[in-house]
N, C-alpha and C positions, 0 to 999 in steps of 0.2 A: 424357667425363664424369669428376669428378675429383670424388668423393666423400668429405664427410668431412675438407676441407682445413683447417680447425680442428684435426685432433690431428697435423697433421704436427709431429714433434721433431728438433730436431736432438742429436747425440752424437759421441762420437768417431769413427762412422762416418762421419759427412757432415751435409750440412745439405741435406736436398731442399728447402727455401725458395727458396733461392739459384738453382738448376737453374729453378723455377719461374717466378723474374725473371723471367729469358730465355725459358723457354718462353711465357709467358701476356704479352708486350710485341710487339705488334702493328707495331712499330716495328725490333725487330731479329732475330725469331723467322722470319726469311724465311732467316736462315744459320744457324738454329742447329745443331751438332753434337753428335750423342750420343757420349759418350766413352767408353762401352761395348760400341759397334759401329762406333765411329771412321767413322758415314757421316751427312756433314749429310742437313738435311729441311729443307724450305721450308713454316713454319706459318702464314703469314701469312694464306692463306683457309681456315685452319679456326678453328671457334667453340669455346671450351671453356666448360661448363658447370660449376660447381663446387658445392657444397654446404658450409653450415656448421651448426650449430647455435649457435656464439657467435662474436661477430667479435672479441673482445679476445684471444683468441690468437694469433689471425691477426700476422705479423709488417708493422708498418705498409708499408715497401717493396713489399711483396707487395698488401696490402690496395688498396693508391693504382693499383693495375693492372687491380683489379677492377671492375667496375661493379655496384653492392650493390642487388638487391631484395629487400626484407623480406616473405617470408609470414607473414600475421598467422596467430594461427588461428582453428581453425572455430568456427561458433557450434551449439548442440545441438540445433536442427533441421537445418542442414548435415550434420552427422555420423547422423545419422538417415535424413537421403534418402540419402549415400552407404552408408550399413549396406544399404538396402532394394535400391539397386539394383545394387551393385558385391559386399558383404562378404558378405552374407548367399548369393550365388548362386554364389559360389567357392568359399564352405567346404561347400554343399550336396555340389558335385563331387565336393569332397576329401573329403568323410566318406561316400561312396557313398548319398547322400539326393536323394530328389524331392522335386520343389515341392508334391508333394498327400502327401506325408509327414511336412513339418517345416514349421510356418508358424509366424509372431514377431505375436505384435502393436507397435502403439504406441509402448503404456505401457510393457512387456517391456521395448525397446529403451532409450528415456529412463529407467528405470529400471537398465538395465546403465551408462549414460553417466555418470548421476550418481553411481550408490551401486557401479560398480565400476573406474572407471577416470579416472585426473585425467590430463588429457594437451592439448596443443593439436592433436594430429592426430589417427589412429584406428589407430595399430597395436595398443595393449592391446586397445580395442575388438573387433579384428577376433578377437586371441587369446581373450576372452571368448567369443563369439558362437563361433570353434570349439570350446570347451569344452562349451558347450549342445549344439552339434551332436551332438558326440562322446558324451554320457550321452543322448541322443534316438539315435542309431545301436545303441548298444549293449541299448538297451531293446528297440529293435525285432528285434536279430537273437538274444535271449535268448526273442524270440515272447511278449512283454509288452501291449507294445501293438503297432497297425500304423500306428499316424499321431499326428501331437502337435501343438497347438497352443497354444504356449507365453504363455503370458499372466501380467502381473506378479507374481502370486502363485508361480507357478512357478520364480522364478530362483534363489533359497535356495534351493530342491532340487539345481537343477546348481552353482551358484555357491559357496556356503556364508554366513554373515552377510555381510550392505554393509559393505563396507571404507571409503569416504569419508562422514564422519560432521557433517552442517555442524550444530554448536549455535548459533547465532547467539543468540535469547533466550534462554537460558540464559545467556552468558557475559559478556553486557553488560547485567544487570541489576542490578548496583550502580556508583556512581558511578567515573570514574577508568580502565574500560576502553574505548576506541575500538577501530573495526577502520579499518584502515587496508589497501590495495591495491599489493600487490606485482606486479613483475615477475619471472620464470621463464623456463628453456631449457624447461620443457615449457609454458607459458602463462601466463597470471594466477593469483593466490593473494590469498587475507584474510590479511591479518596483523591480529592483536588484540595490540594493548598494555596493559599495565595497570600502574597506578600505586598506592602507597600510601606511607602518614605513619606514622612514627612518633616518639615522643618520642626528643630530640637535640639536636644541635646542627649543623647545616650539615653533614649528610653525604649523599652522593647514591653509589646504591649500582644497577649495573647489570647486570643476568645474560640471557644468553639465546645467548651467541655473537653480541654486536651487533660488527661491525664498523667502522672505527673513523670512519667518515661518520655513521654512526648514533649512535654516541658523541656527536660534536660537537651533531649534531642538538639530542641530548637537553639539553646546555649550553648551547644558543643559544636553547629554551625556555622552560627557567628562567631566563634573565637575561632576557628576555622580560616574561615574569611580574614578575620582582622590580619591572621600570622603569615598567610598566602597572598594577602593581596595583593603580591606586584604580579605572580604567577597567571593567577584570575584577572587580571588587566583592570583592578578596584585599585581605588584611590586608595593609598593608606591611613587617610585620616578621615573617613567620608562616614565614620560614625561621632564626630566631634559634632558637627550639627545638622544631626537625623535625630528622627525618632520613625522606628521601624515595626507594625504590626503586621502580626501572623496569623489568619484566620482559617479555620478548615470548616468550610460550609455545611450543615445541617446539626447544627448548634445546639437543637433538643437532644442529640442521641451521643453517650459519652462517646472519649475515645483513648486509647490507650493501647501502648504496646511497641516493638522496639524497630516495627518495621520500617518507619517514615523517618528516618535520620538522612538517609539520601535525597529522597523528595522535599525537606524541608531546607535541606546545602543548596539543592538547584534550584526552589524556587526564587531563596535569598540571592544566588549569582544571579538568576537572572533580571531580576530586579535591577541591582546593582550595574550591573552592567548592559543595561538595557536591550536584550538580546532575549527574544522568544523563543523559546520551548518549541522542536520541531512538533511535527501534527502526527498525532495516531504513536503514540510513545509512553508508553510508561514504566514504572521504574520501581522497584523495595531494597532495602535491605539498610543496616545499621549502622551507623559512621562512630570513630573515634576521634580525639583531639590531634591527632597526627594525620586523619585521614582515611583511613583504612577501612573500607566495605568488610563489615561482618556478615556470615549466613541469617538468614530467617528463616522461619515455617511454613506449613501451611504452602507450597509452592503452588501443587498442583491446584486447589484451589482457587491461588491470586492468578495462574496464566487461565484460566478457564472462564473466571469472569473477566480477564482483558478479553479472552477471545469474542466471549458476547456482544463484547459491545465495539468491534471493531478494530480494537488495537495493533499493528502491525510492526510496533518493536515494540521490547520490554531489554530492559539493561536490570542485572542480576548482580547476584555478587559470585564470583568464582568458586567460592566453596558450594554455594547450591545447582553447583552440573550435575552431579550426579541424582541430582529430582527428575531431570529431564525424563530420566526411566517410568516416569508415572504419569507421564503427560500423553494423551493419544496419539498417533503418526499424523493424522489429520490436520491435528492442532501446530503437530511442531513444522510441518512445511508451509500451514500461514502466518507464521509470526516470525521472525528475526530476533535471535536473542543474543544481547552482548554481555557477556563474563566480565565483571571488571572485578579489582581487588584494591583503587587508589580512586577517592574523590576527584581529581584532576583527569582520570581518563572518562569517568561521567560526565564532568562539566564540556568536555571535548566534543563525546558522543552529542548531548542530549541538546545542546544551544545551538542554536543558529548564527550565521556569522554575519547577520545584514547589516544592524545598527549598532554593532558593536565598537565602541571607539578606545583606546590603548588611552591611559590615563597622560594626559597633557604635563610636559615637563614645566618645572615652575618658569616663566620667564623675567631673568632679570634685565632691568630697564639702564642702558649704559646712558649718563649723563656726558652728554655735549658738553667742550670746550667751548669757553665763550670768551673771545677776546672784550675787553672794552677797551675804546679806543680815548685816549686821554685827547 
């Protein structure tokens, strides 16, 4: 078992990659020699198991030797039945508690998942849940209480305030911000984008630590817009005097990557056209200068943290249907999901039609005949 093969580094000490070639090549690992005890081994019938968390460390050489299965993660009845019958009966042990001493409900549990730990597996989880433990142990050997059963209102008492906080209607309640569906080492995440105008001249103005895929992204949007705008009901000259910034909020933590080219078209339309982003809707995938919804990664993932936090549509792109096979039954009868393949059936789906107004044709002003009279 080779743990953790993602942060191996090489330095002036060496390069254990290299050593790995050969150990992990099924093909010449039956002579290989360690050179620290100067005595070959023959590894040809043993299995090695490895672990990563990210594969773009990984040195390709090495990577090509590996055979890669991706663990998605859990979804929050998953991490719930494993709380009830794995996490919760080993921290019992460990905190000298009986099962007619400390009981969880439910709610308790989906309430630690959601509002105290963002993760795709369950190790915080499990450190929560011994936290509880531990203030339920301590109550009982102070001869407080003699038994607890912990119910959702109870977890601010061992916990302290919910740390994961989702404002969804709150923050996409004027026009110009999308959320848009990230990939993560720990799982899915919302990213919200948000757009706005100001009086200018052709400047485009971006903050957030985007990285520089997401840069383009945002360039390949607006020139989008500019070629489309009668389509999109945008003025065609309505970047003559704007100046247009794009900001993706939590500004300390980078971001990067090819999924947010859709979310950054919608949030600009909607701006533009002054029309809000319907509610509980999110949206991935990668746009070209003609238009075209690209696949993304990472699906099951982005629909699993929509689903935590409530989302009830998400717009894809057509080539990633067939991800659908990885997503639970559960999940996929509460969310509505639309296949597109053309930025313009996005903007269709995902806008609202309230304050939307068709761009005003120019009006020319006919001059009156004026007699004067001699």
């Amino acid at each position: 078992m080779l743990d953790e093969i993602d942060k191996v580094g090489s330095d002036f000490r060496g390069d254990p990659s290299s050593a790995l070639l050969e150990v992990l090549d099924p093909q010449q690992n039956n002579t290989f020699a360690d050179h620290y005890l100067d005595v070959p081994f023959d590894l040809s019938h043993v299995m090695f198991i490895t672990t990563a968390n990210i594969l773009d460390p990984i040195p390709p050489a090495l990577l090509d030797r590996l055979e890669v299965i991706e663990l998605m993660g859990y979804t929050q009845e998953e991490k719930v039945k494993i709380a009830e019958r794995y996490l919760i009966p080993r921290q019992l042990n460990e905190n000298g508690l009986t099962a007619e001493q400390f009981r969880i409900t439910t709610k308790a549990l989906n309430k630690i998942i959601s509002g105290y730990t963002r993760e795709a597996g369950v190790r915080n989880l499990e450190r929560e849940i011994a936290n509880v433990c531990r203030g339920v142990a301590a109550q009982i050997a102070e001869d407080k209480i003699t038994s607890k059963n912990i119910k959702s209102g109870d977890i601010h008492k061992y916990l302290g305030p919910v740390r994961v906080i989702t404002d969804i209607d709150a923050r996409i309640a004027k026009p110009g911000i999308a959320i848009g569906l990230a990939w993560t080492p720990v799982g899915g995440d919302l990213l919200f984008i948000e757009a706005t105008a100001m009086k200018g001249k052709k400047g485009l103005t971006l903050t957030g630590q985007l990285g520089d895929v997401m840069k383009e992204s945002v360039s390949a949007a607006l020139s989008f817009i500019r070629t489309n705008a009668k389509d999109l009901g945008v003025k065609p000259d309505f970047f003559d005097d704007l100046d247009i910034h794009i900001h993706v909020p939590a500004g300390a933590i980078p971001k990067d990557g090819p999924s947010a080219g859709v979310t950054m078209l919608t949030a600009l339309t909607s701006l533009l056209t002054n029309r809000k982003i319907k509610k509980n809707l999110a949206m991935t995938g990668e746009i070209t200068l003609r238009g075209a919804v690209l696949p993304v990664g990472g699906i099951k993932e982005k629909v699993l943290a929509a689903y935590r936090a409530g989302i009830k549509t998400i717009i894809l792109p057509a080539w990633n249907k067939k991800d659908l096979e990885d997503i639970p039954a559960n999940v996929q009868k509460s969310i509505k999901f639309h296949f597109v393949s053309d930025m313009l059936e996005v903007v269709k789906l995902a806008l609202e039609n309230g304050n939307w107004k068709k761009p005003a044709k120019p009006q020319v002003k006919k001059r009156k005949a004026v007699t004067k009279k001699r």
